[in-house]
N, C-alpha and C positions, 0 to 999 in steps of 0.2 A: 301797762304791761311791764314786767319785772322782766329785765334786761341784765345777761351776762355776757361777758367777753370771753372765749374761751376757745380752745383747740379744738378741731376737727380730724380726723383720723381721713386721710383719702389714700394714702399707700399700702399696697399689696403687703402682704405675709411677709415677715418678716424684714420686710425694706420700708419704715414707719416714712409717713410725708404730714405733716399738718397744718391745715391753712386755720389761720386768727379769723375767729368770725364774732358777728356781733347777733346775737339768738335769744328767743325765748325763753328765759330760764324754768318755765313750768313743760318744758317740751323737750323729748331727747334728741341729741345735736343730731346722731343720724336718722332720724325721721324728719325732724326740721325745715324747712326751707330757714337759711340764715339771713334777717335782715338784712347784713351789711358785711360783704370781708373785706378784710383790710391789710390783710397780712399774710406769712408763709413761716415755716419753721420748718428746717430737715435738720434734724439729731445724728443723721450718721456721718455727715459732713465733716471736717475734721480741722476748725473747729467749728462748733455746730452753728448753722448758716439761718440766721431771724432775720428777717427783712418784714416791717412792717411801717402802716401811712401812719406818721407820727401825728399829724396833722386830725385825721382820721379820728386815730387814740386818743388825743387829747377833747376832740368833742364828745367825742362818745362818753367818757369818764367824769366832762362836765355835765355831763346831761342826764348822769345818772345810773351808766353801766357800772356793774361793779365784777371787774375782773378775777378768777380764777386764781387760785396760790399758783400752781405752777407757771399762768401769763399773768400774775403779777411779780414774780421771779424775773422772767423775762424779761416785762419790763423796765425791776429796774436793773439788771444787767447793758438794757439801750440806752439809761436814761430819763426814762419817760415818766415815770412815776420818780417821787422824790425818796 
């Protein structure tokens, strides 16, 4: 199964919320059941508020997920990626 890390959209109209999920990458995230999530992102927060299991990331990443530009941004804005 070809596995990516990537954003999930769950906030109303124009108030964005996106939880880091680990998902099928041949499936669209909202139709999806998400493997695995791990994480949260809200962009209107001021400054923008990423809480994700580092711990989590870094298995997933060993194991062969390969993260999204945007949550590869993030990541390494955390750290998490080198």
């Amino acid at each position: 199964m070809a596995v990516k890390i990537r954003l999930k959209r769950i906030g109303k109209k124009k108030a964005p919320f996106y939880r880091v999920v680990v998902a099928d990458s041949r499936v669209s995230v909202s139709c999806a059941k998400a493997v695995d999530e791990i994480g949260t992102y809200d962009p209107l927060q001021e400054p923008a508020a990423f809480k994700v299991d580092e711990e989590a990331a870094k298995k997933w990443l060993a194991n062969g997920a390969q993260p999204t530009e945007t949550v590869a941004r993030l990541f390494k804005k955390a750290g998490i990626l080198a």
